[in-house]
C-alpha positions in Angstrom: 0.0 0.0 0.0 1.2 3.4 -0.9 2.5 5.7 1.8 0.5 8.7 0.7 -3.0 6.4 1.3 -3.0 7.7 5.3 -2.9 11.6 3.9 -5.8 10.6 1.5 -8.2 8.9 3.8 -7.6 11.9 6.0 -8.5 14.0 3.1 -11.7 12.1 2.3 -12.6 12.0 5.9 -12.5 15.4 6.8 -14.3 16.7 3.6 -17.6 14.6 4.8 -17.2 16.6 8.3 -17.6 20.5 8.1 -16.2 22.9 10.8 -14.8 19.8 12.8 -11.3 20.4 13.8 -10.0 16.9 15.2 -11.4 13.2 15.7 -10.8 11.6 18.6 -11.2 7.9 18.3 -11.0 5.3 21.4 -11.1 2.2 21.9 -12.9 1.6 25.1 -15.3 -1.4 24.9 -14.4 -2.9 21.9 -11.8 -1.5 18.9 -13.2 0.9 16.7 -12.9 -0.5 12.9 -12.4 3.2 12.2 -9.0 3.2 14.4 -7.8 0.2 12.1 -9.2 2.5 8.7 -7.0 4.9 9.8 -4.1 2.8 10.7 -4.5 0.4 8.6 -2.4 -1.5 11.4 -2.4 -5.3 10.7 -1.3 -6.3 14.5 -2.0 -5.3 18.4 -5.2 -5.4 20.1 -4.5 -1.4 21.5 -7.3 -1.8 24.5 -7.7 1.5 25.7 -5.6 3.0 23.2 -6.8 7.0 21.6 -5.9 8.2 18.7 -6.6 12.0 17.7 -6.6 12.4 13.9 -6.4 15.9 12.2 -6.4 16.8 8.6 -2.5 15.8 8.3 -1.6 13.7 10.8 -2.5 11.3 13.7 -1.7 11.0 17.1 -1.5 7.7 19.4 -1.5 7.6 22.6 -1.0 3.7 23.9 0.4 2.0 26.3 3.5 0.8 26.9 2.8 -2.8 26.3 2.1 -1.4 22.4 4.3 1.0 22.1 6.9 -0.8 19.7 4.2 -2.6 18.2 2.7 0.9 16.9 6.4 1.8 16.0 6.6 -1.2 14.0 3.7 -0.4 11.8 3.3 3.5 11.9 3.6 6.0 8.8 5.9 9.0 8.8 2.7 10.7 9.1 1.6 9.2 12.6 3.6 10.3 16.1 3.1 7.8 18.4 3.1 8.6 22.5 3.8 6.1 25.3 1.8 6.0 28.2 5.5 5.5 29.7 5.8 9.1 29.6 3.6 9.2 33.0 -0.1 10.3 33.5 0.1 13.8 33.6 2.7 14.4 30.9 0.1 12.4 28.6 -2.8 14.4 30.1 -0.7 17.7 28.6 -0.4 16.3 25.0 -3.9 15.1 24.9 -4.9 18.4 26.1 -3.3 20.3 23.7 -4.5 18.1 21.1 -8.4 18.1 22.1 -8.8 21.2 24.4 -10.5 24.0 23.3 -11.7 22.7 19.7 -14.3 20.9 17.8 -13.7 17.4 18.1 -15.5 14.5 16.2 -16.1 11.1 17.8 -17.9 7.6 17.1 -20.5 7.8 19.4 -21.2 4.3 18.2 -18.0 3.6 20.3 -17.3 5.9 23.2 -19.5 4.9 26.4 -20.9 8.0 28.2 -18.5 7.5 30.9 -15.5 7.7 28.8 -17.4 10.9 26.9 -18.1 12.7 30.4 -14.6 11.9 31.6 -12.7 13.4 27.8 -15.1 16.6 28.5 -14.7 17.3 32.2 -11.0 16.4 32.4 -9.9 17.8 28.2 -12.6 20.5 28.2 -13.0 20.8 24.5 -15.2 23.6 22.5 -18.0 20.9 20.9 -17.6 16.9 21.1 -20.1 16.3 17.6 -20.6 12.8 16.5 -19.7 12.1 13.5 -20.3 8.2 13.1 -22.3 8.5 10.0 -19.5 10.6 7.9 -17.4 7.8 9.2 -19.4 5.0 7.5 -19.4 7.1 4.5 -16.1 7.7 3.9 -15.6 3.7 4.3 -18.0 3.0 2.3 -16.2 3.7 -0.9 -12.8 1.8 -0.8 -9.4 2.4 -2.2 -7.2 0.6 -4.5 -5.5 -1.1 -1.4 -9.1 -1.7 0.5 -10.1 -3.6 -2.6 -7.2 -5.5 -3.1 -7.8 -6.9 0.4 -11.4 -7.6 0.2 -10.4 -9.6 -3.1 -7.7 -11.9 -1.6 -10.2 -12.5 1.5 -13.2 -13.5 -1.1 -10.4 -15.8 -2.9 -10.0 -17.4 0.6 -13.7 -18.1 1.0 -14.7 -19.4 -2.3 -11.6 -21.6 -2.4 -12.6 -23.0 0.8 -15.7 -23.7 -0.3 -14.7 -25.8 -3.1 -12.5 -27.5 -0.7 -15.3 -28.2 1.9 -17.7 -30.7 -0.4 -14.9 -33.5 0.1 -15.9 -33.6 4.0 -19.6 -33.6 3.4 -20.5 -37.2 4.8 -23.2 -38.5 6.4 -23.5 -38.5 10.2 -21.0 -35.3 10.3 -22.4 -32.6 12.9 -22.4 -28.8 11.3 -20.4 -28.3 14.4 -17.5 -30.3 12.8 -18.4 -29.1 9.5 -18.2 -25.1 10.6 -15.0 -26.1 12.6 -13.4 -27.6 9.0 -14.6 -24.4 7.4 -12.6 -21.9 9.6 -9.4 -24.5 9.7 -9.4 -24.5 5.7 -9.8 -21.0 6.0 -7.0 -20.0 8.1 -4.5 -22.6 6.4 -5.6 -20.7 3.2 -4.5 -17.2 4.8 -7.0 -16.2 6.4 -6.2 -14.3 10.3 -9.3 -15.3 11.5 -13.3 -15.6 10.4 -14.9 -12.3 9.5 -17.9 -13.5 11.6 -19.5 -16.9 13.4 -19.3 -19.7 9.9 -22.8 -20.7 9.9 -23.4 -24.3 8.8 -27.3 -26.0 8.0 -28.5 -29.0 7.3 -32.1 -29.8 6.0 -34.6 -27.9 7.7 -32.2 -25.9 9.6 -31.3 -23.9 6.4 -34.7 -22.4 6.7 -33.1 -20.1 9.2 -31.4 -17.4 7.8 -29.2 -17.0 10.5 -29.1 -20.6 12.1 -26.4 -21.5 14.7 -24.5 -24.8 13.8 -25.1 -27.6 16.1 -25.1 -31.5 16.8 -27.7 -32.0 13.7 -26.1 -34.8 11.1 -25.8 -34.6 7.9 -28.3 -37.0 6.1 -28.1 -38.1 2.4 -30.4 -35.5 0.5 -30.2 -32.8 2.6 -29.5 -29.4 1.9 -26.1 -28.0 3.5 -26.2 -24.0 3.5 -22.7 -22.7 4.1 -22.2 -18.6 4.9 -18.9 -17.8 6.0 -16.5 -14.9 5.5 -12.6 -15.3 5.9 -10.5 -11.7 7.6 -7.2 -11.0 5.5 -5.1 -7.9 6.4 -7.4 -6.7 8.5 -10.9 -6.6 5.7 -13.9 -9.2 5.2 -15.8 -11.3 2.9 -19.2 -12.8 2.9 -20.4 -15.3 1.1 -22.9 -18.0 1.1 -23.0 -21.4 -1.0 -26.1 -24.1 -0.7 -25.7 -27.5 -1.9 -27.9 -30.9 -2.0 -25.9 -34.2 0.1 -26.0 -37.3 -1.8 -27.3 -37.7 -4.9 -29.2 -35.7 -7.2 -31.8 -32.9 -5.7 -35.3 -33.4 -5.6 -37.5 -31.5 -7.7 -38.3 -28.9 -5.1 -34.7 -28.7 -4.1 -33.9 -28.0 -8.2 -36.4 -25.1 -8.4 -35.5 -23.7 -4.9 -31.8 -24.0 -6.2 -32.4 -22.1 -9.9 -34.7 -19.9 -8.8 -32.4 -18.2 -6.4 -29.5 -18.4 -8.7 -31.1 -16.9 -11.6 -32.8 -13.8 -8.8 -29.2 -13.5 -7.8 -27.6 -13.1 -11.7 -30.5 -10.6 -12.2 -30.1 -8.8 -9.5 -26.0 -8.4 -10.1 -25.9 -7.8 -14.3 -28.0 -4.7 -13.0 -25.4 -3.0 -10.9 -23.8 0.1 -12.1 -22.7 3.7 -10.8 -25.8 5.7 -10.5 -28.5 3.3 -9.5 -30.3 3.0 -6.2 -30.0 0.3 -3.8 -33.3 -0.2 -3.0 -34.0 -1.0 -6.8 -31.5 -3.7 -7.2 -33.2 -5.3 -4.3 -36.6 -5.1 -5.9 -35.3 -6.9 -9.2 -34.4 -10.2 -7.0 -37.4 -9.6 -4.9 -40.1 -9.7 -7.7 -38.7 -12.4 -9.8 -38.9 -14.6 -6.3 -42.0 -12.9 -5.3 -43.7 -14.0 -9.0 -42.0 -17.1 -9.8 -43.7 -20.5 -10.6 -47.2 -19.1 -9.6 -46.3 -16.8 -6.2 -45.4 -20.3 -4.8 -42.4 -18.6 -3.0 -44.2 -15.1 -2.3 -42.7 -13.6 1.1 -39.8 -16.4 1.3 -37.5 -13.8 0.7 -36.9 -12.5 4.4 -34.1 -10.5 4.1 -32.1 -7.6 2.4 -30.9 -8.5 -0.8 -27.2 -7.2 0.4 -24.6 -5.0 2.8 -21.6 -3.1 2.3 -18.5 -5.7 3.4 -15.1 -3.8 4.7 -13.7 -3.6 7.7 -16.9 -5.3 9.2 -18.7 -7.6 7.3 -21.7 -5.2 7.5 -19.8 -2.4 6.7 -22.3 0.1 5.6 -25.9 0.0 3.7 -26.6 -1.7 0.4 -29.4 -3.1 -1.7 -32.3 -2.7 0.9 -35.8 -1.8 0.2 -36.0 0.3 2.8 -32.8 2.3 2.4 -31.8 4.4 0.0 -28.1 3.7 -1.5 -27.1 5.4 -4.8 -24.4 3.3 -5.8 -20.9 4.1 -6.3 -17.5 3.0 -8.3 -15.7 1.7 -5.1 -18.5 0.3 -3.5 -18.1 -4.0 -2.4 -21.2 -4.8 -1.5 -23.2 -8.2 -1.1 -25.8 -9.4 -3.3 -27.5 -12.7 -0.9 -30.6 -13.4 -2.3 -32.8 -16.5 -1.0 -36.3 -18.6 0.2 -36.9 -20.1 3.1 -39.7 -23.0 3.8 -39.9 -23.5 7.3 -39.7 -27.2 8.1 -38.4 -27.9 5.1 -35.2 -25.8 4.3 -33.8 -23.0 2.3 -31.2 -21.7 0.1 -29.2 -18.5 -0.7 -26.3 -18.0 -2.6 -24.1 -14.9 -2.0 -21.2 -13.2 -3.4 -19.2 -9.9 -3.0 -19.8 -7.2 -6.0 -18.0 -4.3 -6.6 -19.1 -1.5 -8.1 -16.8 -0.4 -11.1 -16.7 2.9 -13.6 -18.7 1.1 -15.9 -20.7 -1.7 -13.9 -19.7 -4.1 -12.0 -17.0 -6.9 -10.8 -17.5 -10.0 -8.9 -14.5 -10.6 -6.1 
């Protein structure tokens, strides 16, 4: 990644926020995915770490336990200050840094605690939130964002070839899910973007399903949705297949109906269009296929932005408007669900180009 990539996300970032002078980020309960945006650092966990970024440079204040690991990985743009230096020396800086001005923050992140303490004890002008201009400046990726989101969607859909050789019968999606990450991280991966969630049979039927003992029997469906975490960014995708044999004749239509809603839905994704649209073309082809049989089986968004998080941002929802733009990696997860039955969705990560679109 190019060294001037930290001046330009500063750039973008501060052109979304108006008269605000500094952003404080902190990483109280939980790490801010903006600190790591930022950054871009691929290692430390920085618990309790702040970082104050203005429109040139950033500040970290961590402790000593980070320090070097922040040295290791900082720009020449970033000044990094130990916690070594004692309380009240670090108090000064920060004070200097913050007091007196408009400072952004991720109310997302900052518990009011931490927010009463940075006021009363750093007494800036304004604290603002600015969590929203934050999502929007991530939601368009650079060069180097992309590059990482494509290496962690080769991951996943390389693991899922490699997964059909361990479905056998009497295997628990416990096991299976537990294959899934181990492939995963032998492929590169630093860890699972989120929870790999594994179905069998009528357990597919939930969007969301958390694997369990349930064995795998021969005709079942097995609905795989798992993301793999390279450098840091996140991919999603989802992959249904029939156990044993050839599918049943409900199974088949299930399985083409989705696919083709999903191919639909992607050939008509270019710069310019709204969100909630591209939805609507996977929604209405399911909604008036084979008779209205699978009317209102489609329970879910058709897609989310995928970063940092794997629901990094909006994306085709009908009840969301997201003009779509080059830059953009966003999901497109169409599927039906029969309760008692099963279900199937098939998902992949889309990115918006100049002139349409590119499957990662």
């Amino acid at each position: 990644m190019e060294r001037n990539w930290q001046r330009a996300r500063l750039g973008k970032l501060f052109r979304n926020l108006g008269g605000v002078e500094a952003i404080l980020l902190a990483n109280e309960n939980g790490f801010d995915p903006n600190f790591r945006y930022l950054t871009a650092f691929r290692s430390g966990l920085f618990e309790g770490s702040i970082l104050v970024a203005t429109r040139s440079r950033l500040f970290l204040i961590t402790s000593q336990l980070e320090y070097q690991t922040a040295m290791d990985q900082k720009t020449s743009s970033m000044i990094v200050i130990s916690s070594s230096e004692g309380a009240e020396a670090v108090r000064r800086r920060l004070k200097k840094l913050i007091g007196g001005k408009r400072i952004g923050i991720n109310a997302h992140m900052l518990p009011v605690a931490a927010y009463k303490r940075l006021s009363y004890r750093y007494k800036p002008k304004k604290m603002i939130d600015v969590s929203e201009a934050l999502l929007k400046t991530r939601l368009v990726k650079d060069e180097g964002e992309i590059g990482e989101i494509r290496k962690a969607a080769k991951v996943t859909k390389t693991a899922m070839r490699m997964i059909r050789k361990h479905f056998k019968a009497g295997v628990t999606e416990l096991e299976l899910a537990a294959r899934f990450d181990f492939i995963q991280m032998s492929l590169g991966a630093s860890r699972p973007s989120f929870d790999t969630i594994v179905c069998f049979g009528k357990n597919a039927a939930q969007p969301h399903h958390s694997p369990d003992g349930t064995r795998l029997r021969k005709g079942d469906f097995i609905l795989i949705d798992a993301g793999a975490k390279v450098n840091n960014y996140c991919s999603d995708i989802t992959r249904t297949f029939v156990f044993g044999g050839k599918a049943n004749a409900r199974q088949k239509e299930m399985l083409k109906l989705v696919a083709d809603a999903q191919k639909a839905a992607i050939d008509a994704i270019r710069p310019g269009k709204d969100g909630r649209k591209i939805h609507a073309i996977a929604a209405d082809m399911i909604n008036g296929s084979y008779g209205g049989r699978y009317k209102g089986r489609f329970i879910h968004a058709l897609g989310h932005s995928v970063g940092l998080e794997v629901h990094d941002g909006p994306g085709f929802s009908p009840g969301e408007k997201n003009i779509l733009a080059p830059g953009m990696v966003i999901t497109a997860e169409p599927g039906v669900y029969l309760p008692g039955f099963g279900g199937v969705r098939f998902e992949d990560d889309v990115l918006v180009t100049k002139k349409g679109h590119e499957l990662l």
